[in-house]
C-alpha positions as CSV (number, residue, x, y, z in Angstrom):
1,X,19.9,48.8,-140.8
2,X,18.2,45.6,-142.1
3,X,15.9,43.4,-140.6
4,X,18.6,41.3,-138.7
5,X,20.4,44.2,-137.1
6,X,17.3,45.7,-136.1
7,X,16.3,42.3,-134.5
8,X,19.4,42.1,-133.0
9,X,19.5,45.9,-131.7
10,X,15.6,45.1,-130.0
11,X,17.5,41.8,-128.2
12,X,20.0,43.8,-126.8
13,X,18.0,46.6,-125.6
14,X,15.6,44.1,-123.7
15,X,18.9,42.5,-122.9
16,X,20.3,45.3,-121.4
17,X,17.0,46.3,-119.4
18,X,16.4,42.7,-117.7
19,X,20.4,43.1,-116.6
20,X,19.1,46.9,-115.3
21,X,16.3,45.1,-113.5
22,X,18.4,42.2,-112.1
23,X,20.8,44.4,-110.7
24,X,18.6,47.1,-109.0
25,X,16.6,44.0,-107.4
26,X,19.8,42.4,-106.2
27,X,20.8,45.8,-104.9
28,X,17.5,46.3,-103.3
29,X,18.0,43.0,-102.0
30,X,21.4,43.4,-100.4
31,X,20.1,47.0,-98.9
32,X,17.0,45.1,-97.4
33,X,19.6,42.2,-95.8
34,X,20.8,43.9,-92.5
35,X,23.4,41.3,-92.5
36,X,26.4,41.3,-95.2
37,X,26.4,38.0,-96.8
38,X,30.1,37.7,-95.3
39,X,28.2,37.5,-91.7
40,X,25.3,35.2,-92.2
41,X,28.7,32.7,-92.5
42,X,30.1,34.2,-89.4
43,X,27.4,33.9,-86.9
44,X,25.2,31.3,-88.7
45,X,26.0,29.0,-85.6
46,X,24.3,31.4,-83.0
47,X,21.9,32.5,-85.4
48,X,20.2,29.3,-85.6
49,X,20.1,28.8,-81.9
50,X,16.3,28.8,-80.1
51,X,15.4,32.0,-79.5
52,X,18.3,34.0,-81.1
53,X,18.2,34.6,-84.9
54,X,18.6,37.0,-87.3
55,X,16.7,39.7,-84.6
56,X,19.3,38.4,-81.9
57,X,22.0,39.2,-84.2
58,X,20.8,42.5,-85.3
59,X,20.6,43.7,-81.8
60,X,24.6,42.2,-81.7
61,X,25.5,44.5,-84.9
62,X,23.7,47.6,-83.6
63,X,25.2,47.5,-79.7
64,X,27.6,49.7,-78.2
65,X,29.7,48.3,-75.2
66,X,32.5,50.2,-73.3
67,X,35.0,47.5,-72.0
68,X,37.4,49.1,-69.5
69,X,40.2,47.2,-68.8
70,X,41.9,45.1,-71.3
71,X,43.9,42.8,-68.7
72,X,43.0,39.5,-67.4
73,X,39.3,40.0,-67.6
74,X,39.0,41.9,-70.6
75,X,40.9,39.3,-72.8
76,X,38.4,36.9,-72.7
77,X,35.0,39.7,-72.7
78,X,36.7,41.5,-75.6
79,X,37.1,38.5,-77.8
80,X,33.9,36.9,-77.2
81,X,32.0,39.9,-77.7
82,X,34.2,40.2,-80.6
83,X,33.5,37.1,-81.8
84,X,30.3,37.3,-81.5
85,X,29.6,40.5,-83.4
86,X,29.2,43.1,-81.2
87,X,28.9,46.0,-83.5
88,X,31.0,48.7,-81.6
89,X,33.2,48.3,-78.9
90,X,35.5,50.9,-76.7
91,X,38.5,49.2,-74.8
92,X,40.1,51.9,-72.2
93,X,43.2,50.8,-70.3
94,X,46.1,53.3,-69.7
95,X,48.7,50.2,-68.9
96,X,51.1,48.7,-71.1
97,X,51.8,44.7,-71.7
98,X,54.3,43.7,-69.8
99,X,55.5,39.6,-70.0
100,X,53.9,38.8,-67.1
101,X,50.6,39.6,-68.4
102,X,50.9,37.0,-71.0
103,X,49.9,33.8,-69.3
104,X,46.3,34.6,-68.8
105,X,46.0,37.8,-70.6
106,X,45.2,35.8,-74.0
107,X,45.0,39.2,-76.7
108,X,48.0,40.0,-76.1
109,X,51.6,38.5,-77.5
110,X,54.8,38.5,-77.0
111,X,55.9,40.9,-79.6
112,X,53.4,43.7,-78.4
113,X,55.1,44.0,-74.6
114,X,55.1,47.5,-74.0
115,X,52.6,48.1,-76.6
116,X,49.1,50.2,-74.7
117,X,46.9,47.4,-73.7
118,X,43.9,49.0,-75.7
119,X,45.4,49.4,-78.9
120,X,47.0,45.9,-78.7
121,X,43.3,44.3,-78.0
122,X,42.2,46.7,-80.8
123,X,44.8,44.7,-83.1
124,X,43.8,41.2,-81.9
125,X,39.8,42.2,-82.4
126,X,40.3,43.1,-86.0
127,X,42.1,40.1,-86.7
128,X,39.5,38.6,-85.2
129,X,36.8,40.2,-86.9
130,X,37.4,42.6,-89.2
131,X,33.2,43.5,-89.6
132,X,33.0,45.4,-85.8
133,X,34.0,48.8,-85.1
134,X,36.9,48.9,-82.2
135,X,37.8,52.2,-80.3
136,X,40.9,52.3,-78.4
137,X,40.7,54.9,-75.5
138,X,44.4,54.3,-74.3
139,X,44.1,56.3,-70.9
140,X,42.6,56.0,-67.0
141,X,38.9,56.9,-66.1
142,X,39.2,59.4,-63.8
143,X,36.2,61.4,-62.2
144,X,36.8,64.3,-64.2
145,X,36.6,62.0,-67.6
146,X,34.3,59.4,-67.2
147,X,30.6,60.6,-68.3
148,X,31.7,62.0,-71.4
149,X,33.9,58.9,-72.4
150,X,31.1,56.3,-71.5
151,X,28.1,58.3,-73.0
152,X,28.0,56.9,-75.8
153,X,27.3,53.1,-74.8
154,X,24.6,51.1,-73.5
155,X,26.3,49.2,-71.3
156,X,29.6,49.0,-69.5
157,X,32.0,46.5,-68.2
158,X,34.2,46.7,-65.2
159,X,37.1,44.6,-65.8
160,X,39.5,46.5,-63.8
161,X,41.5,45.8,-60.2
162,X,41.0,49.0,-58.3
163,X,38.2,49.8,-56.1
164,X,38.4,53.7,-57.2
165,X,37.4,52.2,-60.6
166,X,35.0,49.8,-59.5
167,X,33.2,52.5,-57.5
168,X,33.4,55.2,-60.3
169,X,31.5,52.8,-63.2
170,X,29.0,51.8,-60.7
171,X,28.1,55.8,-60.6
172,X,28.6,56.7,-64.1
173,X,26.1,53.4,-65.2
174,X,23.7,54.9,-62.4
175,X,23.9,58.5,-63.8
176,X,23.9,57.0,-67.5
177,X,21.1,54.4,-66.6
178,X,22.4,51.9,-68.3
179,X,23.7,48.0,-66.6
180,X,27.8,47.5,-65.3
181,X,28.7,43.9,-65.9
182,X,31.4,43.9,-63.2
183,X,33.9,41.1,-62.0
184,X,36.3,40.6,-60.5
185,X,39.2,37.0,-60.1
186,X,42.2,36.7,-58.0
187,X,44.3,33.8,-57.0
188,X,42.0,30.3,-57.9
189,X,38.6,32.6,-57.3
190,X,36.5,34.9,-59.2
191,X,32.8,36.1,-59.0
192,X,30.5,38.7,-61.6
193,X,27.4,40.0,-61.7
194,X,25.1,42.7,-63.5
195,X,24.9,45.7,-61.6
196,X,22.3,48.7,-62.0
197,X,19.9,49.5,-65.1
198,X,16.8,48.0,-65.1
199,X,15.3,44.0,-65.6
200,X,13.9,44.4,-69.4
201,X,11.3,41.2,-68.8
202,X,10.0,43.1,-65.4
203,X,10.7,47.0,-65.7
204,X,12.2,46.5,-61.9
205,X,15.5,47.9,-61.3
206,X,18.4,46.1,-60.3
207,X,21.0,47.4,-57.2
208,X,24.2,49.3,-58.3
209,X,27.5,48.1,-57.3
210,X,27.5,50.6,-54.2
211,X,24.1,49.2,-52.6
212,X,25.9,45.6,-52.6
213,X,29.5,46.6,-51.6
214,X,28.7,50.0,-50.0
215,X,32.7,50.2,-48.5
216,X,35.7,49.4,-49.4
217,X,37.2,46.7,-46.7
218,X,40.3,48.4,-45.1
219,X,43.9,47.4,-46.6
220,X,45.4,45.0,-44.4
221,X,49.1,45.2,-46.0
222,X,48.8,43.7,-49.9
223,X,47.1,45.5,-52.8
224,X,44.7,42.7,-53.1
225,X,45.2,42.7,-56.5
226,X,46.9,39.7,-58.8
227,X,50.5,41.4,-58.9
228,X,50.4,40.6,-55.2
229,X,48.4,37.4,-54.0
230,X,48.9,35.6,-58.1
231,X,45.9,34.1,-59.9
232,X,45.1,31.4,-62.1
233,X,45.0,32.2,-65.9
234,X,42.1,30.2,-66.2
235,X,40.4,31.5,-63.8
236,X,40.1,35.2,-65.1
237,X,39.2,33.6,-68.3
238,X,35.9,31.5,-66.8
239,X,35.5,34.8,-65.2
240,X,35.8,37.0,-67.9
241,X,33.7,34.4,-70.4
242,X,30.7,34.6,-67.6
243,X,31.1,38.3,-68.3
244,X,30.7,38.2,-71.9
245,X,27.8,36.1,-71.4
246,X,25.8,38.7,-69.5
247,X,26.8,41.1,-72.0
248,X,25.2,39.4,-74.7
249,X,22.3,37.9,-72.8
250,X,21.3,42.0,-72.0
251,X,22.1,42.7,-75.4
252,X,19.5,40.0,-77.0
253,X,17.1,40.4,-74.1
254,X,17.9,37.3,-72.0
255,X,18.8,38.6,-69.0
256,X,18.3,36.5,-65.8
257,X,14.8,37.5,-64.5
258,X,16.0,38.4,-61.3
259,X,20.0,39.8,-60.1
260,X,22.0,36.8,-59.6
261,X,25.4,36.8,-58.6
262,X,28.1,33.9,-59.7
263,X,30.7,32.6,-57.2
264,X,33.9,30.7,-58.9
265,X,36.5,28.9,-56.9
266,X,39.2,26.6,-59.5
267,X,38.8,24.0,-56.5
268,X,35.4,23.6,-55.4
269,X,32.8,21.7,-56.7
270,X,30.8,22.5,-58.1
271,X,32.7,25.1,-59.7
272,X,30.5,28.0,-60.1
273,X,27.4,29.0,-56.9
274,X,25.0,31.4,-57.6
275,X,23.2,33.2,-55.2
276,X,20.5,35.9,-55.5
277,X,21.3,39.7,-54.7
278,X,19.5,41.7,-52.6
279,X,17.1,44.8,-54.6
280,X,18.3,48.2,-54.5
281,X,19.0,49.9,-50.7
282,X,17.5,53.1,-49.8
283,X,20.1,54.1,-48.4
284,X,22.5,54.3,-51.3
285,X,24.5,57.0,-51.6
286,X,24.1,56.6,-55.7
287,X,20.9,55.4,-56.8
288,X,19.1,55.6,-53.5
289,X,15.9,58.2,-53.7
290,X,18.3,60.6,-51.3
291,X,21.3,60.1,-53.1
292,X,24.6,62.3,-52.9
293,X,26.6,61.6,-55.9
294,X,26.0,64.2,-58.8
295,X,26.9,64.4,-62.4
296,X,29.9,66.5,-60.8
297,X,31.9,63.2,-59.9
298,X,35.0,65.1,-59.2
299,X,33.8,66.4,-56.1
300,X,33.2,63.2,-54.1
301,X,36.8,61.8,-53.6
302,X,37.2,59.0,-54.4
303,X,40.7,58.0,-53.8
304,X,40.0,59.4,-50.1
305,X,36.9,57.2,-49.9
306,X,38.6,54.0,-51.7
307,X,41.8,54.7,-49.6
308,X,43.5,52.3,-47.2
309,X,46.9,52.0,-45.2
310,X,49.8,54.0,-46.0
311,X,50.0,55.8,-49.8
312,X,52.5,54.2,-51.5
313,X,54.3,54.0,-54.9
314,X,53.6,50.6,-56.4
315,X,56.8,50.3,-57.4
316,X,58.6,51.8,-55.3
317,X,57.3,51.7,-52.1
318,X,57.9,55.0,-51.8
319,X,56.2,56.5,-48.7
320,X,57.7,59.3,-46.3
321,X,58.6,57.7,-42.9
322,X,60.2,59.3,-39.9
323,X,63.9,59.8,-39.5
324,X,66.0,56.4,-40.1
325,X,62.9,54.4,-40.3
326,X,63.9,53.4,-44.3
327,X,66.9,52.5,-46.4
328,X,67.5,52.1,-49.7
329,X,68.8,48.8,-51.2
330,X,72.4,49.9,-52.0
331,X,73.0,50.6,-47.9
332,X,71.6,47.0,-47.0
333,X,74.4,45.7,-49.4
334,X,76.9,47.4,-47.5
335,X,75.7,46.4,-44.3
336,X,75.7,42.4,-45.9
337,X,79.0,43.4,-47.0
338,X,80.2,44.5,-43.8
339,X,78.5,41.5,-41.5
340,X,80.1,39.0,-44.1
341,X,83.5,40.2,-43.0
342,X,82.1,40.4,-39.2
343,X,82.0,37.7,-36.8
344,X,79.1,39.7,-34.6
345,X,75.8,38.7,-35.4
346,X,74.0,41.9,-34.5
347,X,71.3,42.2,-37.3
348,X,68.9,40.3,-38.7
349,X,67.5,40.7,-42.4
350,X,63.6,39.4,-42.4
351,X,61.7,38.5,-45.4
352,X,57.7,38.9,-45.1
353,X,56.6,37.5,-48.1
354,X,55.0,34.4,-48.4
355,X,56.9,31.1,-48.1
356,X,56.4,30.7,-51.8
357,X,57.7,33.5,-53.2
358,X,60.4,33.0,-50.4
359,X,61.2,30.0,-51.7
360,X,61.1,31.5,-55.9
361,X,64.2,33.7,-54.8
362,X,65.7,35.6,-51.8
363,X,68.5,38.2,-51.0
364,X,71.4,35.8,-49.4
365,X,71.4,35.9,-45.1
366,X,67.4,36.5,-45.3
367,X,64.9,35.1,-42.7
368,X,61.7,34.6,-43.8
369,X,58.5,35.3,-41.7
370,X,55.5,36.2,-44.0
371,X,53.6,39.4,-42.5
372,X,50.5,38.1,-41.0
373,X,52.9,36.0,-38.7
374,X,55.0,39.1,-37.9
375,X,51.6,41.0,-37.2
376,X,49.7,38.2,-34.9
377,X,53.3,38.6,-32.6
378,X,55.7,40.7,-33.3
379,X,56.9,40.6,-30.0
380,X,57.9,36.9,-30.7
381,X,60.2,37.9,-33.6
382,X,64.5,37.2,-32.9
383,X,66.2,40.2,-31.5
384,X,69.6,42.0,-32.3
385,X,70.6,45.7,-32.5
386,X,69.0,46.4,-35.5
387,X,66.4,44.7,-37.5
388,X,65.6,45.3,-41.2
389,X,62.3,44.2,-43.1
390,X,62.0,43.5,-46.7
391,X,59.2,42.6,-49.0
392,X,58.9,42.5,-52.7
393,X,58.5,46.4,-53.2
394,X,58.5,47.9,-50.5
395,X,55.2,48.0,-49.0
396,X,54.2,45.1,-46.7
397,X,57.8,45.9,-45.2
398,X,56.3,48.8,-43.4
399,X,53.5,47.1,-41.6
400,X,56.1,44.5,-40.3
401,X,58.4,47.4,-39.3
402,X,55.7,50.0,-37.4
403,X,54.1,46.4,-35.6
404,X,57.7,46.0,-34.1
405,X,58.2,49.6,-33.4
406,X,55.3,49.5,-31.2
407,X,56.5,46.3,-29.1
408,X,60.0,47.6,-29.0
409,X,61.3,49.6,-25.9
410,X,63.3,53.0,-26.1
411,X,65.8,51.4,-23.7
412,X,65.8,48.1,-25.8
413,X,68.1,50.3,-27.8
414,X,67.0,48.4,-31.2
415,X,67.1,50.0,-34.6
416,X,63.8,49.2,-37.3
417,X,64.4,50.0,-40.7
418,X,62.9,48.5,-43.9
419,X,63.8,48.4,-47.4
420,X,62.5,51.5,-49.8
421,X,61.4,49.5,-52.8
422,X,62.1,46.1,-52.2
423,X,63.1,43.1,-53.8
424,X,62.8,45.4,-57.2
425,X,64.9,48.0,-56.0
426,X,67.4,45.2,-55.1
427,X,67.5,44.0,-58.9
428,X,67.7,47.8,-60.2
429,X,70.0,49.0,-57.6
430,X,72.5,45.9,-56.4
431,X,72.1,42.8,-58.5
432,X,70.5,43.1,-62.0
433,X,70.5,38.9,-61.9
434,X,68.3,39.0,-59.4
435,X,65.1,37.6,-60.4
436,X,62.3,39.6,-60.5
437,X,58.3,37.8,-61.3
């Protein structure tokens, strides 16, 4: 080897080990980054906020949230949170899409009705953002599940419709001791809060769910629930975007100092109240210092204790009543059939929904007297030898019949039935045109 070569050879080889030292640095560099470069991008515009940064979005990238519910409310929490980086996030919901989710439940599309709620969330998230971790738990908390689904995450967020549920995450965040972000919307009014754990600036703990709301108010005839009073798409999402910002202000340490719940109504002004909660109760059946609730939640009942008016079949209506008391929708189009070809007007059809829904679509020769009319006087409704109720599936038509059962003579000699499933079981059973919402 002459003198060039050699030169050359010692070039290379120093070469060759500043290359070696530039690329362990950079890859010492890239493990010290707790950030991949791809994210600094992503979240620059929170990073740089006041009191956020990198640590803020650290804390984002290392939390673990259990959503449950992926509906109204858990649209717009999952794709904030999302969005904003949550590292890991479980999404249980045991319901499917159906189109009449789709104007406020915003994760979801067209093409994915009848798709599980959690895995088509779990599909919008990673187009979202494909850097988080997303676990689809595509089933119902129940008593028996709960604590060993919900283990695993530091806080939870009720963004369910039932009070069973409601009730049942309030306990497991109490027995987990971790904070339940919990809201709820219906019709043009919504309200959330941040339920249980502790206040990280003060070390005081906050009230769970069950020292504010200790009962459930008794069922006055309608679920209470969006399927039967509607809501405003907008309003689950200023809902459910108030939620996600509780989420992340526990997450980053800037929790409200002291339990606040927010009040939302679409119409009011302002738009949003906010009142302060009263501290923990003593008397508290869950978090109280003589509390009754266990890590055995399976033995404290809760569909007994969350219970209210006759058990029914949502979609069906279908609840045992006495002898002749219901019919199903085929016989109530023979008896239309047979008073069309009558001249005796000796029944009358009555309609108790709302005027509203009255007016979206009725069975032909209906009356319509919404149900909290029928119950302040049902001895004021019209008369004839037999009077049928009917609802939209089957439920509130029960109330209306048993109010006039009780006004209603023996010797009166007048017949009360209502309709087993409703308006539904009208389009299934009679006339599949019949539109159903």
């Amino acid at each position: 080897m002459n003198r060039v070569e050699v030169e050359m050879s010692k070039s290379s080889a120093a070469t060759d080990k500043i290359m070696g030292q530039d690329t362990l640095q950079a890859e010492a560099s890239s493990s010290a980054r707790p950030l991949e470069l791809d994210e600094y991008v992503r979240y620059g515009r929170q990073m740089i906020m006041p009191g956020f940064g990198l640590p803020g979005q650290v804390e984002l990238k290392n939390a673990k949230v259990a959503v449950v519910g992926a509906g109204g409310l858990g649209c717009p929490v999952l794709q904030y949170l999302a969005g904003a980086g949550v590292g890991t996030i479980a999404i249980v919901d045991h319901d499917t899409v159906s189109l009449s989710n789709l104007h406020r439940q915003i994760l979801h599309t067209t093409d994915r009705v009848d798709m599980n709620k959690a895995e088509s969330a779990c599909i919008a998230l990673k187009a979202l953002n494909p850097r988080i971790n997303v676990v689809p738990h595509p089933m119902a908390i129940t008593p028996s599940t709960a604590l060993s689904t919900l283990a695993p995450y530091s806080i939870l967020v009720d963004c369910t419709d039932r009070p069973l549920t409601r009730y049942l995450l309030s306990d497991i965040s109490v027995r987990l001791s971790i904070p339940l972000v919990s809201g709820a919307a219906i019709s043009s009014a919504g309200q959330w809060a941040v339920y249980g754990g502790t206040i990280r600036s003060s070390g005081k703990r906050r009230a769970c769910y069950r020292c504010i709301w200790p009962s459930v108010l008794p069922n006055s005839g309608g679920n209470g629930n969006c399927e039967e009073q509607g809501v405003w798409g907008v309003v689950t999402g200023l809902v459910g975007t108030g939620m996600a910002g509780e989420v992340i202000k526990l997450l980053v340490g800037k929790e409200d100092s002291e339990p606040l719940l927010h009040l939302h109504h679409l119409c009011s002004n302002p738009l949003i109240r906010t009142i302060r909660m009263k501290p923990p109760s003593a008397k508290c059946i869950a978090c109280g210092p003589n509390a009754t609730i266990t890590d055995d939640l399976d033995v404290f009942g809760y569909e007994s204790f969350c219970a209210g008016g006759p058990v029914t079949n949502d979609q069906t209506g279908s609840v045992t009543g006495g002898e002749g008391e219901r019919l199903i929708a085929k016989d109530l189009s023979e008896i239309l059939d047979l008073k069309s070809a009558s001249s005796e007007d000796d029944f009358v059809l009555i309609d108790t929904r709302p005027s509203i829904e009255f007016g979206i679509c009725s069975v032909p020769g209906s009356t319509n007297i919404p149900l909290p009319e029928i119950l302040k006087d049902p001895s004021s409704l019209p008369r004839a030898t037999e009077t049928i109720f009917i609802c939209r599936r089957g439920n509130d038509s029960q109330f209306a019949a048993e109010a006039l059962r009780r006004v209603v003579a023996e010797a009166d000699k007048v017949r009360v039935r209502d309709v087993r499933g409703g308006l539904l079981a009208w389009n299934r059973e009679v006339d599949h045109d019949f539109p159903i919402y």
